[in-house]
FITIMAR-604913 format. One record per residue: residue in three letters; x, y, z of N, C-alpha, C in turn. Coordinates in steps of 0.001 Angstrom, whole numbers, padded with zeros to 6 digits, always signed. Layout:
N
ALAXYZXYZXYZ/...
end
This chain:
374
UNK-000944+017427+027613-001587+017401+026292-000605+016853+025265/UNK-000854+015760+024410-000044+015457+023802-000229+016454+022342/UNK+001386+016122+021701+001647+016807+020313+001901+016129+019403/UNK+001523+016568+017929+001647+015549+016971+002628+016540+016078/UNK+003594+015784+015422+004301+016561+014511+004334+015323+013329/UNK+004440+016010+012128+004099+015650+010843+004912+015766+010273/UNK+006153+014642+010030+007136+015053+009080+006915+014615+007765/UNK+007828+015828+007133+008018+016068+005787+008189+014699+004545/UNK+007856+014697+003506+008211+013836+002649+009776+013434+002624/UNK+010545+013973+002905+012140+014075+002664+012274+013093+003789/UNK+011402+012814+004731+011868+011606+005642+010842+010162+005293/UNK+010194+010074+004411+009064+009280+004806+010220+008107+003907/UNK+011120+008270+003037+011967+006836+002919+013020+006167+004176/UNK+012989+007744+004782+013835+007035+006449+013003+006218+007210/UNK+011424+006751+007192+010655+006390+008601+009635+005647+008293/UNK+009252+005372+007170+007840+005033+006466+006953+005133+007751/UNK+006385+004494+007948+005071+004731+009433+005892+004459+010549/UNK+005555+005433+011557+006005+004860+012813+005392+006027+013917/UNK+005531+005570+015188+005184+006682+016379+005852+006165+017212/UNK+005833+007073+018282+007031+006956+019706+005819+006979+020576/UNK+005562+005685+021462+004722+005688+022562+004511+004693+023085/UNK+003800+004837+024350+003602+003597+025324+002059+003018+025183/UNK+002558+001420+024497+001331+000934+024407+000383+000670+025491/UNK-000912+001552+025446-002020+001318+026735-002782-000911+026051/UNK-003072-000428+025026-003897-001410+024279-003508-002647+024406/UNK-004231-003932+025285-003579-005165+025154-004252-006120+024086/UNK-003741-006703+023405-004150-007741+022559-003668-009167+023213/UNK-004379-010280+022697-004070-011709+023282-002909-011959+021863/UNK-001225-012164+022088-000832-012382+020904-000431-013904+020956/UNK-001299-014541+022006-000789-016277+022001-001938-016359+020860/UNK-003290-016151+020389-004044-016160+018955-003262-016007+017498/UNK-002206-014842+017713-001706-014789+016731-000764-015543+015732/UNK-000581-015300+014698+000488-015712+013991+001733-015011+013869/UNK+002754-015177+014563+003988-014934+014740+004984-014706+013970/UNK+005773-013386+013733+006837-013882+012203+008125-012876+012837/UNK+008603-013370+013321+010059-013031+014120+011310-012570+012871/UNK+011512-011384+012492+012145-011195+011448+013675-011001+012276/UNK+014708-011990+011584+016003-012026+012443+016999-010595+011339/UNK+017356-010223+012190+018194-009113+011958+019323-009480+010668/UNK+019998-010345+010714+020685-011053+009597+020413-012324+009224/UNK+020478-012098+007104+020005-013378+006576+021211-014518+006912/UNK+020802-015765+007627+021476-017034+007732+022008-017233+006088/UNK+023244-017631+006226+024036-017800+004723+022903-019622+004371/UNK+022479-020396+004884+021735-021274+004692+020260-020799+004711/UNK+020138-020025+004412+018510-019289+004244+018225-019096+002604/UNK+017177-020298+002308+017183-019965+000661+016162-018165+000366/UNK+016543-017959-000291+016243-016797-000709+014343-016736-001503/UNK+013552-016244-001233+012574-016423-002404+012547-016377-003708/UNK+011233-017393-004126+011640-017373-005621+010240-016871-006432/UNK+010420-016092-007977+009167-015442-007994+008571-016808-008681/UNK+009315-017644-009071+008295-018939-009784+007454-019508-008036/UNK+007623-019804-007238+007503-020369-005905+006206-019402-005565/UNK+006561-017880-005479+005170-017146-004492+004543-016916-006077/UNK+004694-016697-006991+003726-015944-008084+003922-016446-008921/UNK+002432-016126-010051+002540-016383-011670+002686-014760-011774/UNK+003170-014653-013336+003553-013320-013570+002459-013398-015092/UNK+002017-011712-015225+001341-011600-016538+001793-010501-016861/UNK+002542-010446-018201+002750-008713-018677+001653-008069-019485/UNK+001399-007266-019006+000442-006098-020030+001330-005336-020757/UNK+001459-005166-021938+002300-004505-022489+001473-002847-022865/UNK+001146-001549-022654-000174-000565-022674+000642-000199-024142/UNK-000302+000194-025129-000300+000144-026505-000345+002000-026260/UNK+000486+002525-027115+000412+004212-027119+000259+004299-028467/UNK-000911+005289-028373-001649+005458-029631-001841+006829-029844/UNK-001078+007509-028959-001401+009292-029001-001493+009648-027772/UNK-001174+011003-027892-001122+011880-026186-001900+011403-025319/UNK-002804+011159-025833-003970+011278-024742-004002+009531-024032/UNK-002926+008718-024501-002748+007359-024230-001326+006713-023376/UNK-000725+008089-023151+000916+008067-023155+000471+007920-020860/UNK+001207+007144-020906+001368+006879-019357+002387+007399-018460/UNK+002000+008402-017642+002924+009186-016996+003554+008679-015572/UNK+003971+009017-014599+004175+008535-013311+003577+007340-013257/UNK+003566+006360-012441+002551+005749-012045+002071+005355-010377/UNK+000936+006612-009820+000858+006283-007873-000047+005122-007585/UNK-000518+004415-008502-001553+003517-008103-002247+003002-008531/UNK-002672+001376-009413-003264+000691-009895-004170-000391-009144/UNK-005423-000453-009966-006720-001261-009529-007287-001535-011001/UNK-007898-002853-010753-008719-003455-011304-010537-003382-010962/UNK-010892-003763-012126-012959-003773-012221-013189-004481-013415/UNK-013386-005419-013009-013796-006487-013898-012593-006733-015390/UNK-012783-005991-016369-011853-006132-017558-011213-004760-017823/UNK-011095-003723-016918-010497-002550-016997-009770-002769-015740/UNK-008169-002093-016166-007252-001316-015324-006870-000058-015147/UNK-007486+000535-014002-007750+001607-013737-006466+002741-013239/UNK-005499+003300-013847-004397+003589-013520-004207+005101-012462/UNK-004015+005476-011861-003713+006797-011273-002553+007539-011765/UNK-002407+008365-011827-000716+008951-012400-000602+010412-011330/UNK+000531+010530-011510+000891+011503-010061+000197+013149-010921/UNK-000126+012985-012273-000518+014443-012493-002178+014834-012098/UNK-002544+013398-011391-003459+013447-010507-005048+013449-012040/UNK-004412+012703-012847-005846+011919-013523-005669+010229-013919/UNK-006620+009614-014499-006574+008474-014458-006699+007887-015787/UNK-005630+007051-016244-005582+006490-017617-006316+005318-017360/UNK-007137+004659-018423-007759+003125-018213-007321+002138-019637/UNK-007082+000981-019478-006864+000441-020368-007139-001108-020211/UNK-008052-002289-020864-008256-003016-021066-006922-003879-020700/UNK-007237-005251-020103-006449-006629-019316-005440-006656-021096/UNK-005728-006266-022122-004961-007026-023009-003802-005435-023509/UNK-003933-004415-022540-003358-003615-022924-003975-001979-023950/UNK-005351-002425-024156-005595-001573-025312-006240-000407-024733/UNK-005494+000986-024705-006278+002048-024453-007565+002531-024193/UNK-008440+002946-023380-009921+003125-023141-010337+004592-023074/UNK-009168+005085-022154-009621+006732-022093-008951+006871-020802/UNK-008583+008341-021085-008292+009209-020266-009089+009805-019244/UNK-009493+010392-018089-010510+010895-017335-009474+011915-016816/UNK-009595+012830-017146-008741+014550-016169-010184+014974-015591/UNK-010801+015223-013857-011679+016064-014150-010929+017333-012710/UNK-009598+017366-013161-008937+018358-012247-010088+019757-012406/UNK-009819+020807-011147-010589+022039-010982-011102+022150-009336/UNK-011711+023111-009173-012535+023641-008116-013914+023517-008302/UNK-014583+023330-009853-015933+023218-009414-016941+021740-009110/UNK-018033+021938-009595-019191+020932-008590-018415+019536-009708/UNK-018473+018602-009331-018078+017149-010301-016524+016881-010326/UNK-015691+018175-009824-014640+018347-009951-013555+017850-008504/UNK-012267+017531-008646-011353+017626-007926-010119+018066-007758/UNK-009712+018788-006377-008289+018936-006518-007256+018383-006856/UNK-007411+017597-006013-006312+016440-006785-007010+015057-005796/UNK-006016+014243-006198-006502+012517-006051-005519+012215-004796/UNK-006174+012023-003940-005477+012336-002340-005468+010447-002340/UNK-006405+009369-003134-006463+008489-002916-007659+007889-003705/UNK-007624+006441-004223-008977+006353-004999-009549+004840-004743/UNK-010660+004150-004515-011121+002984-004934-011682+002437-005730/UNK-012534+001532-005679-013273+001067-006717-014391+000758-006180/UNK-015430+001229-006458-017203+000852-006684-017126-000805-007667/UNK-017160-002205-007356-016776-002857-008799-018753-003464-008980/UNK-018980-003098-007740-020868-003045-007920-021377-002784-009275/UNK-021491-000917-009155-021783-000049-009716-020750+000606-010843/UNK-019615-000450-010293-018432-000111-011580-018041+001537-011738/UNK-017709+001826-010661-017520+003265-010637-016185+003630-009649/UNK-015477+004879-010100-013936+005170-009596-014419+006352-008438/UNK-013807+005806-007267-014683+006560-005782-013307+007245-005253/UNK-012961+008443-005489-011923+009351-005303-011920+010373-003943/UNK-011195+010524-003426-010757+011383-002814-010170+012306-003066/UNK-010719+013731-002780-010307+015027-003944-009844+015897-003019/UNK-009203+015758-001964-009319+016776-001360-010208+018178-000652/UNK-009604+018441-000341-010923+019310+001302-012282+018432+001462/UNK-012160+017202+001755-012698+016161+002686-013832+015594+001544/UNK-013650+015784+000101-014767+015525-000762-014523+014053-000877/UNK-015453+013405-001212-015517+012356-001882-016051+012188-002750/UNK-016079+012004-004316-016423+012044-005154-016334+011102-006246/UNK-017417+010725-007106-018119+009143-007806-017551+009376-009328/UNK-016770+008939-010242-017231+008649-011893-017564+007302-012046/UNK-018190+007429-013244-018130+005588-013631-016832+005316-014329/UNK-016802+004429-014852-015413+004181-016256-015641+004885-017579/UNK-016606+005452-017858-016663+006160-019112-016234+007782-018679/UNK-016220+008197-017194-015670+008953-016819-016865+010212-016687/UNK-018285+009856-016663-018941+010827-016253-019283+010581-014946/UNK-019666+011982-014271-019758+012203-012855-021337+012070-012795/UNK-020701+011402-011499-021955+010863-010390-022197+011167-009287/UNK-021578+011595-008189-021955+012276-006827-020854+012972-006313/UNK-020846+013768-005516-020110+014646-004783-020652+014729-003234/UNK-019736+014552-002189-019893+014495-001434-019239+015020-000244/UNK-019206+015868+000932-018204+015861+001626-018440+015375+002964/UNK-017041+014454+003402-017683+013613+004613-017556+014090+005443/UNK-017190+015423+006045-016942+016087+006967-016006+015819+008477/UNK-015515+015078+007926-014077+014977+008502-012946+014608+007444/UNK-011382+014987+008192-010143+014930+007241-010196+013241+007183/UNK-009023+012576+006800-008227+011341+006611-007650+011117+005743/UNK-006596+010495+005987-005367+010022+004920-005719+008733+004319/UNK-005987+007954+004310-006120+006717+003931-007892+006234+003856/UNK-008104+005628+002984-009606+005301+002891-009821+003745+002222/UNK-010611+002821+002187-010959+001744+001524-013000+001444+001320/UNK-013021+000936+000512-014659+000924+000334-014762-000519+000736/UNK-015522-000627+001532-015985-001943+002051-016690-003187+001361/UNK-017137-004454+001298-017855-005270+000237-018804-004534+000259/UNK-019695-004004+001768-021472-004089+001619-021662-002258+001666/UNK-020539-001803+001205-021298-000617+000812-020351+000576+001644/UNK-020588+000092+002912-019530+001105+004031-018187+001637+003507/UNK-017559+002507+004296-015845+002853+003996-015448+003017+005680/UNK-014198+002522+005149-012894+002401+006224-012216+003620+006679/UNK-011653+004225+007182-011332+005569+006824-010089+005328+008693/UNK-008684+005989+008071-007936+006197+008471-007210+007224+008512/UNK-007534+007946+009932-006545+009355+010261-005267+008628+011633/UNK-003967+009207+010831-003184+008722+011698-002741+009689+012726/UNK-003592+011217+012475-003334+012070+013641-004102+012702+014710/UNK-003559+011987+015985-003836+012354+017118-004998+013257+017196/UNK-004414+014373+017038-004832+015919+017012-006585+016224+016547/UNK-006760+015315+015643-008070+015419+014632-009145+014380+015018/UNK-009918+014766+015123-011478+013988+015416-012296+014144+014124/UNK-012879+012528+014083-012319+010955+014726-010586+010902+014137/UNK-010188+010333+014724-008696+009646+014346-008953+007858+014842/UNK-007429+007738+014310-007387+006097+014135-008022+005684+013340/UNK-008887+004532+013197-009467+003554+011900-010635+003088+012956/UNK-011557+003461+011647-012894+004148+011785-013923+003682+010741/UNK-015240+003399+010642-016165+002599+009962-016995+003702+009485/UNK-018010+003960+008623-019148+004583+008352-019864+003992+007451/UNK-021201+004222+006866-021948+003841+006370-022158+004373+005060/UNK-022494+004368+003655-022528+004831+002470-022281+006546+002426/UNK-023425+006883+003356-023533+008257+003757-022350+008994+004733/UNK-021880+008192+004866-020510+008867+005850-020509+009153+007424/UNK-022116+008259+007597-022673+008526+008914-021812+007411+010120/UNK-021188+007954+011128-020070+007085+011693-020963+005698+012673/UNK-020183+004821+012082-020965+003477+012442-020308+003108+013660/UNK-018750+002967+013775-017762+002051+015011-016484+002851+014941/UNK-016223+002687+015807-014411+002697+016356-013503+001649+015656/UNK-013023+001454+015063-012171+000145+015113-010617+000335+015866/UNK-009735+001235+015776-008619+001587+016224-008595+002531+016937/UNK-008514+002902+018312-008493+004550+018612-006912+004795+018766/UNK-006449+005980+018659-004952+006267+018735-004806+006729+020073/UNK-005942+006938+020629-005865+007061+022302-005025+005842+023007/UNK-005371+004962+022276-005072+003493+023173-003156+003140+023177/UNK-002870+004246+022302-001336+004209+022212-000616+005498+021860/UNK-001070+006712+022525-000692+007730+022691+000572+008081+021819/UNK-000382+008214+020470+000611+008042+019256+001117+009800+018985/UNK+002366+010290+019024+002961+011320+018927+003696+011665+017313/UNK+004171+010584+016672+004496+011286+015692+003859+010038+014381/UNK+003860+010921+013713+003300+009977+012214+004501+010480+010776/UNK+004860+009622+010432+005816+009931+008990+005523+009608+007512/UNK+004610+008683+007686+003557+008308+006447+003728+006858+006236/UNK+002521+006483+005265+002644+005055+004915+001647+004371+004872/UNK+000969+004225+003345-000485+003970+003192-000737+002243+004148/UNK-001815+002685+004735-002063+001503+005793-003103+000488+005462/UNK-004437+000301+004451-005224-000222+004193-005202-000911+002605/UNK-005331-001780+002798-005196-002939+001242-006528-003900+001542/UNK-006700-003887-000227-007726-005080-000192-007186-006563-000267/UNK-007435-007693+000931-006887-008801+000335-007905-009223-000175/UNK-009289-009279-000515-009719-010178-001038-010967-009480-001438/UNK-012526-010100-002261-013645-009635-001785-014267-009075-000931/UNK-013735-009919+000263-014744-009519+001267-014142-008906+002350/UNK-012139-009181+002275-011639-008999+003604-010330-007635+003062/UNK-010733-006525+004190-009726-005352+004264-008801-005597+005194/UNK-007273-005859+004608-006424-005555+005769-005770-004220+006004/UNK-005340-004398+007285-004978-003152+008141-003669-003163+008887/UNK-002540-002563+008515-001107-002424+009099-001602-001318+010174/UNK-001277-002105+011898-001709-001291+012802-000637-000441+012744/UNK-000854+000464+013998-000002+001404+014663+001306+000989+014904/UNK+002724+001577+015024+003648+001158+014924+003902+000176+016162/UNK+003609+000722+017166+004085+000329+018516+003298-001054+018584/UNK+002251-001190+017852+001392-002281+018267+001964-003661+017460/UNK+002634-003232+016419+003343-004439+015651+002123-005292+015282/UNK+000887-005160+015534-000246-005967+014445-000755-005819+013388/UNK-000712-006949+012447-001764-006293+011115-002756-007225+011356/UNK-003991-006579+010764-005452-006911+011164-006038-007372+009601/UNK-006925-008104+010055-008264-008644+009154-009294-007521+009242/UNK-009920-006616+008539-011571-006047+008409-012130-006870+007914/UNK-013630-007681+009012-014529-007965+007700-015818-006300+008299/UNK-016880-006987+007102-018182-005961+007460-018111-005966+008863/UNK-018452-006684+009761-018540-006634+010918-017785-006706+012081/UNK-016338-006624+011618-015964-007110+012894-014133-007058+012269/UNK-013721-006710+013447-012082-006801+013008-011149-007952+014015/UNK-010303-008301+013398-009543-009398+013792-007877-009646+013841/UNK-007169-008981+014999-005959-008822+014634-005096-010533+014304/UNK-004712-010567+013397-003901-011772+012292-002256-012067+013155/UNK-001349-010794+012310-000192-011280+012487+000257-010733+013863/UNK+001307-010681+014223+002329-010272+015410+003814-010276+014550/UNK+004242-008942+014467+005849-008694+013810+006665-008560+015427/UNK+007862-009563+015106+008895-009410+016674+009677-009594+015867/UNK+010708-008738+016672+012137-008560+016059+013195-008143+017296/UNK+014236-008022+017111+015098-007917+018109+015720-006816+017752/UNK+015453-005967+016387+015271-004373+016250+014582-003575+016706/UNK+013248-004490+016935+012153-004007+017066+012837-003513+018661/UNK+012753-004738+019886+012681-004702+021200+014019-003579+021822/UNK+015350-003073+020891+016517-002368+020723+015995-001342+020233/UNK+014740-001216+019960+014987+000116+018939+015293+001406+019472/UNK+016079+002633+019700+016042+003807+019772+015378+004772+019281/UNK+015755+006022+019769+014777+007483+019085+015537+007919+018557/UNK+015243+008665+016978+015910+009653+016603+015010+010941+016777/UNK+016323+012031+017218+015570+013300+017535+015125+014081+016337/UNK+013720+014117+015743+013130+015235+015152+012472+016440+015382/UNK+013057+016635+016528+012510+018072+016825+012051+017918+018590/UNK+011273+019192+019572+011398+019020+020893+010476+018099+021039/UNK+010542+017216+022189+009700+016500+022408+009295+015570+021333/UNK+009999+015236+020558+009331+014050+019835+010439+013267+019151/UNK+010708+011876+018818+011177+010732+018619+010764+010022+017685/UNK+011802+009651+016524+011185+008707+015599+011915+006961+015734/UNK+011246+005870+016302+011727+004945+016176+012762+004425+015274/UNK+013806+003795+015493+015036+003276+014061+014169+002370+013601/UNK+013435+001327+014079+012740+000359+013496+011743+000211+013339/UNK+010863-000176+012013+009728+000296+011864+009092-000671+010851/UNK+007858-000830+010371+007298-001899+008975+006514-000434+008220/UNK+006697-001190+007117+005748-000211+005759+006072-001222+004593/UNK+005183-000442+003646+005047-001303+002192+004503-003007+002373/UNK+003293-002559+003203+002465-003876+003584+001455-004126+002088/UNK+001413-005427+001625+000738-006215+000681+000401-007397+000953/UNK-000745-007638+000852-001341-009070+001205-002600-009323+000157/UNK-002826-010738-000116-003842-011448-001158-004224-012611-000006/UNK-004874-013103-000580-005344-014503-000026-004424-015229+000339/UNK-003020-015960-000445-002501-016814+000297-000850-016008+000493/UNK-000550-015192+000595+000908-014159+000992+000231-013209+001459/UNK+001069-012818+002599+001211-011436+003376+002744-011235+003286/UNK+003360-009907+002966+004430-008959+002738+004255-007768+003336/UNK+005633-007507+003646+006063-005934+004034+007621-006169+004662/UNK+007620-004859+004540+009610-004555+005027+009157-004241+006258/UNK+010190-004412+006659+010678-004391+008466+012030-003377+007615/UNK+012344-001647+008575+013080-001072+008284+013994-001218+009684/UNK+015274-001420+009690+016181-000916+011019+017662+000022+010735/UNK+017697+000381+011846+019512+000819+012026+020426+000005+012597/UNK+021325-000043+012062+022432-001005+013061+023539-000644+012605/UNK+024376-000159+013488+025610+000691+013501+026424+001495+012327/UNK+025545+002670+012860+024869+003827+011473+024583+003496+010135/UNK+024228+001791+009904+023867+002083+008357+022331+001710+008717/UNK+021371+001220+007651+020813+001354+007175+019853+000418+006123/UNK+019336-000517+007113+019110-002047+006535+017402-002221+006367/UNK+017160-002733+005897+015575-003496+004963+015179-004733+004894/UNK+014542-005236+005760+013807-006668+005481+012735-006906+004811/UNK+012475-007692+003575+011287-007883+003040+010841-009454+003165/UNK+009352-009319+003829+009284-010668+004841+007769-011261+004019/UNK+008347-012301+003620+007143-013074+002631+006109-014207+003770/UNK+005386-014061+003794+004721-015107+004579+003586-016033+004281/UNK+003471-017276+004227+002972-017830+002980+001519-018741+003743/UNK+000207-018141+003794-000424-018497+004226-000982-020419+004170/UNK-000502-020802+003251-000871-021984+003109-000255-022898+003875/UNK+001286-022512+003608+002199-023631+004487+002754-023081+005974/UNK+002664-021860+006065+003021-020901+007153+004599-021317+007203/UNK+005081-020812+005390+006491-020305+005978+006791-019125+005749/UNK+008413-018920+006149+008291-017546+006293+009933-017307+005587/UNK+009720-016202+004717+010904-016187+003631+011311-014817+003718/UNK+012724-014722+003782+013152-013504+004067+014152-012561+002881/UNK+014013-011219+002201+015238-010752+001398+015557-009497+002086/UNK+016971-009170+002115+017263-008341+002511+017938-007323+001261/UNK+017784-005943+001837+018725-005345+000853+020242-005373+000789/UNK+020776-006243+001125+021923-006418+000778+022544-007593-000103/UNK+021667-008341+000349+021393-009600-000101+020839-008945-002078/UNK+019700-008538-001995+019246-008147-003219+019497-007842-003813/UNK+021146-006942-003467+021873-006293-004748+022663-006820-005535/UNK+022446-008214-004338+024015-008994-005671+023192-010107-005824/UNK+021760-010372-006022+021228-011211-006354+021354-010894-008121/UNK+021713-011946-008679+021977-011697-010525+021178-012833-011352/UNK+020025-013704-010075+018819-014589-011423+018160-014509-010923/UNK+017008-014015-012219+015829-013656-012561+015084-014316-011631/UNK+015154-015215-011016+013746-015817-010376+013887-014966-008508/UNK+014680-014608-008179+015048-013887-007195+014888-012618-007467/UNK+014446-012110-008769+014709-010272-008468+013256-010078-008525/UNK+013055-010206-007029+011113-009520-006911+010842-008272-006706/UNK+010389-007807-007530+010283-006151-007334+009651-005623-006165/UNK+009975-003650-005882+009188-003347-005141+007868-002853-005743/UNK+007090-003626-005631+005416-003201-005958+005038-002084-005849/UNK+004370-001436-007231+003436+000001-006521+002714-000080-006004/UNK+001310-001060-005913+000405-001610-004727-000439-002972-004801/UNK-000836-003452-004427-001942-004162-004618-003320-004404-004515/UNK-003731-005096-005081-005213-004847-005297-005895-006193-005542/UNK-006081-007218-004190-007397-008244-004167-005758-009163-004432/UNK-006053-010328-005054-004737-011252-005322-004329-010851-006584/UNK-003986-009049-006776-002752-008929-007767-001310-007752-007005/UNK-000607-008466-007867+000798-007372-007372+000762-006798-008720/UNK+001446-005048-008399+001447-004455-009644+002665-003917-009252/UNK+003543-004198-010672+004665-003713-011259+004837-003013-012080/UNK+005306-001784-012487+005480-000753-013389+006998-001234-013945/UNK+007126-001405-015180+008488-001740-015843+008731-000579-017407/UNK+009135+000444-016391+009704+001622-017423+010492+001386-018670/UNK+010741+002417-019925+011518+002303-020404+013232+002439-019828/UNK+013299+003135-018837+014459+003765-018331+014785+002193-017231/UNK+014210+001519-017138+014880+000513-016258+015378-000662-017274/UNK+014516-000901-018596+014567-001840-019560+016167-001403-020458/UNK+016058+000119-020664+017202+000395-021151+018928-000203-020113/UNK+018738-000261-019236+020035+000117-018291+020121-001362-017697/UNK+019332-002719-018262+019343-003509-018105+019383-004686-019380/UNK+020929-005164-019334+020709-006027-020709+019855-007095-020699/UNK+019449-008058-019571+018583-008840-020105+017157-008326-020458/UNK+016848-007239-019734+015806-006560-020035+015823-005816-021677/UNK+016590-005583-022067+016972-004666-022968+016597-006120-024260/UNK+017368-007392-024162+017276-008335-024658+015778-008759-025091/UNK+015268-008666-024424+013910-009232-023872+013259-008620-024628/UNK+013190-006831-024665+012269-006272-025543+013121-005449-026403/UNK+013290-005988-027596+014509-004810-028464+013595-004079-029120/UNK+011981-003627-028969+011296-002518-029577+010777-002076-028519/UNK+011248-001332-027530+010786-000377-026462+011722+000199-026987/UNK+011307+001788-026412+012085+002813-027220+011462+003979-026005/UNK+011559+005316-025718+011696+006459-024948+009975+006653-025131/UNK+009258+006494-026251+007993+006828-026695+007243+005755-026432/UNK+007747+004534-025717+006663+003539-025305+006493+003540-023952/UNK+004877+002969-023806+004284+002882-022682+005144+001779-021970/UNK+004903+001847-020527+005266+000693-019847+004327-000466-019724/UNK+005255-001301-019317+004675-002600-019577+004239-002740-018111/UNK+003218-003106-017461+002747-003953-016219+002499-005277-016162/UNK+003256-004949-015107+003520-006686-014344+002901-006903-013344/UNK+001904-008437-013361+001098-008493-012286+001579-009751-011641/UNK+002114-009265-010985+002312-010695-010155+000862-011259-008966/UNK+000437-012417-009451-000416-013311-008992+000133-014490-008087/UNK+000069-014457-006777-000330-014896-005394-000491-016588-005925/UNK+000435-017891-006069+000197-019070-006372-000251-019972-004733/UNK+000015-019275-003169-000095-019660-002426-001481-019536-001815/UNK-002550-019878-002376-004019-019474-002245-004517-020846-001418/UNK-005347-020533-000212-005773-021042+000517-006837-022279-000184/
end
């Protein structure tokens, strides 16, 4: 009988996603697209540039009173001319493409319309409505003016969720243990439509975290498989399509670290997957003789090249067109950047740049826009 163990937050910057197991599942990867991430950057390896993959737009969010002031930030989406913000105190600030405040929505609690907290959220951009995950398996509807619309519970757990173009949701449990698990289809009603991933097929033992589902586009959901499987996938409505193939020579070396009996966490691993229409991104994490290294691997759908930064490389990178941030997420062909007061302060060109930010201003968001579009 296999066991699943669930580690703690205190490891999920060591391990981001990963499992220890023997892949049953064969895929054809002569279809695929290939991106071989080499363990060290070649000193003749140009570096990426943010003029090259992106246009950039700042939102500067205008604070106009408490109820406008922007806290944490776990997660941004767009709907038409609103940006829909998440904040870790688990409500949602909104504010207009030009920055200007809209409203607050708290509908924290236990009762009917209500949620525990925001386990994860999408967008309705149909019906123009914020489709939340509240914990103990609810799913639950506002519009943007922030009144409630349905409550629902789908009667099973999952970590990860996406709303489909034609109505359906995606729904991803990465543990073993729980039925359904793997990545999974249903219909408006939550009524289970398909299989798409089973975790049977790779007798997945440990999970460490690492949101797995992004929208690249209208119509198409991608999907960072299972660790061992090294594929990320295309969702459309009907039908799934594994895309890339990650090889590495960390990957094929990798060892176990011991977290406990019977179970193993790979040294090498991918997380912080983002993709739009014409770029696909994510880090490749490894070990190599006890330190502690990061690949961030740009891949450029138009020309199919493939651009590499490392963290070592990144720290002594000192012009602006090279310092690409790490994204809080993305959403369709935008990258979102959170640019604090506390990073603007401790940075002179930044500091230069805006000499009226001050401790009491909102942050500014940065969207970086995808110039490599099919």
């Amino acid at each position: 009988m296999r066991r699943v163990l669930y580690i703690p937050f205190c490891l999920l910057m060591l391990c981001g996603m990963a499992s220890c197991s023997k892949k049953k599942q064969s895929v054809d990867y002569n279809n695929l697209i290939n991106i071989d991430v080499p363990l060290k950057q070649s000193s003749t390896t140009e570096l990426p540039r943010i003029s090259v993959l992106f246009d950039t737009v700042e939102i500067r969010l205008e604070s106009t009173g408490f109820e406008s002031l922007v806290g944490e930030v776990g997660e941004i989406k767009i709907c038409g001319d609103t940006m829909v913000i998440r904040q870790s105190d688990n409500t949602f600030i909104l504010f207009d493409m030009n920055g200007r405040f809209i409203r607050k929505i708290n509908r924290k609690g236990r009762g009917h319309g209500e949620y525990i907290t925001i386990q994860g959220f999408d967008i309705d951009e149909a019906n123009r409505q914020i489709v939340v995950n509240g914990g103990n398996r609810d799913m639950l509807r506002y519009t943007l003016d922030g009144v409630f619309v349905s409550q629902a519970e789908t009667g099973f757990s999952f970590f990860d969720f996406a709303l489909m173009p034609n109505g359906d949701f995606l729904f991803f449990t990465p543990f073993s243990h729980m039925e359904p698990n793997g990545l999974w289809q249903t219909d408006a009603d939550f009524n289970f439509k398909r299989q798409l991933v089973k975790l049977e097929d790779y007798e997945v033992n440990v999970y460490t975290g690492g949101r797995a589902l992004v929208h690249v586009n209208d119509s198409v959901i991608g999907f960072m498989g299972v660790e061992n499987d090294n594929v990320f996938y295309h969702i459309y409505s009907d039908t799934i399509i594994p895309v890339y193939h990650v090889t590495s020579q960390a990957f094929e070396e990798s060892e176990q670290t011991k977290t406990g009996e019977n179970h193993n966490v790979p040294t090498a691993y991918k997380s912080h997957y983002f993709e739009s229409d014409g770029l696909m991104m994510f880090t490749h994490h490894f070990s190599e003789n006890d330190s502690y290294h990061s690949v961030r691997t740009f891949y450029d759908n138009k020309s199919g090249q493939v651009t590499y930064l490392y963290n070592v490389n990144y720290k002594k990178v000192d012009w602006e067109d090279c310092m690409i941030p790490f994204f809080t997420n993305n959403y369709k062909n935008n990258f979102f950047y959170v640019l604090n007061y506390g990073e603007i302060e401790n940075d002179k060109r930044l500091s230069a740049r805006y000499p009226d930010m001050n401790e009491e201003s909102n942050p500014i968001i940065v969207i970086y826009r995808t110039k490599c579009t099919q």
